[in-house]
N, C-alpha and C positions, 0 to 999 in steps of 0.2 A: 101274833107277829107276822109279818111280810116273811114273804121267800129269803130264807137266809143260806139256800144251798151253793156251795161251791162251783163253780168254773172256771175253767183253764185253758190255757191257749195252745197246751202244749200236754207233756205228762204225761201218755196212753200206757206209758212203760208201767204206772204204782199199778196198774186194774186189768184187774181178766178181758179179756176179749170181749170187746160189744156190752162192756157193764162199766157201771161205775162202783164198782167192788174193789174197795185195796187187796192186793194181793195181801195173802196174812199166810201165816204158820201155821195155822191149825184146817187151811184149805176152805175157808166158811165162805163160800158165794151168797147166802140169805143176808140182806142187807143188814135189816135191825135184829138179828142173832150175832152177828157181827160186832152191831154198834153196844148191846149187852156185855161181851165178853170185853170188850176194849175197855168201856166205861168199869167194871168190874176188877178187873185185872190194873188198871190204870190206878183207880183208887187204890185199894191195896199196899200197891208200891210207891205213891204218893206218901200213904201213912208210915211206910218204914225207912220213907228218905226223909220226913220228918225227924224221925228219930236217929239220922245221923250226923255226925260232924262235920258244918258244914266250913271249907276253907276261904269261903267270902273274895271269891276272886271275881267273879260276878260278871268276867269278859266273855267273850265268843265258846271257847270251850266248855267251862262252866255250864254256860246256859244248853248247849248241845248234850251235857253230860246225863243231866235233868230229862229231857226229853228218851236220852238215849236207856235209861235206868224205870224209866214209864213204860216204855213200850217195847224194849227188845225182846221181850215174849211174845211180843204179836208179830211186829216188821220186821224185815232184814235192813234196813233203812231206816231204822230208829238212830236218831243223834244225828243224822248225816243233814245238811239244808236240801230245799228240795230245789228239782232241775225242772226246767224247763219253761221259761219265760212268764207270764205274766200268771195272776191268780185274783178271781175276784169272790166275793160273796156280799149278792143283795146290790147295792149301788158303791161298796166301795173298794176298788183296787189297789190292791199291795204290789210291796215292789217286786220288779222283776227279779228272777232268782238270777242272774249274774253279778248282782249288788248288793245281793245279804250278806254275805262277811264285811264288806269294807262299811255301810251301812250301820251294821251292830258296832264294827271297831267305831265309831266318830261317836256311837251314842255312849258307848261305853268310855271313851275319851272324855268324856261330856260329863258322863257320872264319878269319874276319877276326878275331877277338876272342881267337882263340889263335897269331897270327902264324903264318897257314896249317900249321902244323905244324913250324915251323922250330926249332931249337935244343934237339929234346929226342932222348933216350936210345933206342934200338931198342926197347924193351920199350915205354917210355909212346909211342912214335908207332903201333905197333902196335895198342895198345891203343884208341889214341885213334883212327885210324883207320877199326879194325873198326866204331866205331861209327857213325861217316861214311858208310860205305857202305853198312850199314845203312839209312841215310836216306838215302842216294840211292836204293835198290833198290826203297825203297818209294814213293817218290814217283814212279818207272819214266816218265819224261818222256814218252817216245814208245812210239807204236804197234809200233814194231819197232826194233831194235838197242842197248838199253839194257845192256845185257850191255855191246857193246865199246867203247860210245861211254863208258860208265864207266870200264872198264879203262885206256883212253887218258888219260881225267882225271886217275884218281886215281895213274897213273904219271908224267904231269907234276906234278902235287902232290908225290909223294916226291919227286922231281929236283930241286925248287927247295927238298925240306927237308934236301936232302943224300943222298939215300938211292934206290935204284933196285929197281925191283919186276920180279921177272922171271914172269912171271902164266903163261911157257909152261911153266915146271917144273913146275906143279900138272894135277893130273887135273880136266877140266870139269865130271863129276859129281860130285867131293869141295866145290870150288869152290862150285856150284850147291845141295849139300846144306847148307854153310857159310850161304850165305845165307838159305837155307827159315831154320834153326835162327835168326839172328839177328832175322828177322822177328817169331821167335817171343820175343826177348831174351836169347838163350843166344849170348851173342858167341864162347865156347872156341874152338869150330873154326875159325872166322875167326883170332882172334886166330894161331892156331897155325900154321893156313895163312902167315899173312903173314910169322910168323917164319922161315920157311922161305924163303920168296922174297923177302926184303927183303934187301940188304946195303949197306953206305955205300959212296957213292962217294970 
C-alpha cells in the first residue's frame, strides 16, 4: 500500500513535543509500542462492547460513546471530536473539525429518514450502506481510532437491521483501499466488500 500516514494542519496539542506521538496514559513515546498497546487494549474492549446492550440511537453521542469506551484507557480525549482544522491521510481529506457535529447530525438525519436501515433486501442495505460509511470516513470524527470506532457502529446498525457484519473476514488493506475509492465516489469495492461479510441473522 502507498503512504497512508496521517497529517494535519493544525493539532500539535494530541503529541509530545517535536514527535508525532499521541500523548497516552501510560507515557509511551516508542511509536509502534504505542500502536501494540492501543491496538490490544482497543480490541479487548471492542469485544466486551459487543457484549453489551446496545440502545440503537446511532446519533452523534452514540457514535462518541463507542469511541470513548475504546480508548479511554489510553486518551484523555477519548469520545471528544477532534480540534483543529483540516486532517488528511494519503490523497484524501476529511473534513475540517469545526463541521463534525453538524456533519454527523445531517448524516444521521439521513439515516433516521430511512428507518436506520431496517426492512430492506441484502443487496439495497449493502448498497445503501457503503454509502454511509462513506460519510462517516469522511467526516473522520477523531484524531485517532475512526477506523474501529466505525466498524463497532456500523455493525450495531446491521444487528438492529437484522443483519451481522463480520468486518474480520476481510483483508485491512482491501477494506482500507475500499474506502480511498469511495472517497473518491466509486462505492464497487465497498459494495462488494460488504456483500461478502454481511449475512442475516
Amino acid at each position: 500500500m502507498q503512504d497512508y500516514k496521517y497529517y494535519y494542519e493544525g493539532a500539535i496539542f494530541y503529541c509530545y513535543p517535536d514527535t508525532n506521538i499521541l500523548i497516552n496514559k501510560f507515557h509511551i513515546k516508542d511509536e509502534a509500542e504505542l500502536d501494540k498497546i492501543e491496538s490490544r487494549i482497543s480490541s479487548l474492549k471492542a469485544i466486551e462492547l459487543r457484549n453489551k446492550i446496545c440502545e440503537n440511537k446511532f446519533d452523534f453521542k452514540h457514535f462518541c460513546a463507542i469511541h470513548h469506551y475504546l480508548f479511554c484507557d489510553i486518551y484523555e480525549w477519548a469520545g471528544q471530536a477532534r480540534k483543529g482544522g483540516f486532517m488528511s491521510k494519503g490523497s484524501t481529506i476529511f473534513a475540517n473539525s469545526d463541521f463534525i457535529e453538524s456533519l454527523f447530525n445531517d448524516f444521521y438525519e439521513k439515516l433516521q429518514n430511512e428507518n436506520f436501515l431496517k426492512g430492506l433486501g441484502k443487496q439495497d442495505f449493502c448498497e445503501k450502506l457503503a454509502v454511509y460509511m462513506g460519510e462517516v470516513n469522511y467526516i473522520h470524527p477523531f484524531r485517532e481510532g475512526n477506523g474501529r470506532t466505525s466498524r463497532l457502529y456500523f455493525a450495531q446498525l446491521a444487528e438492529n437491521a437484522g443483519y451481522k457484519l463480520l468486518f474480520n473476514k476481510i483483508d485491512k488493506d482491501e477494506l482500507l483501499l475500499a474506502d480511498v475509492l469511495a472517497y473518491q465516489g466509486n462505492y464497487r469495492l465497498l459494495i462488494d466488500i460488504l456483500n461478502q461479510i454481511t449475512t442475516s441473522i
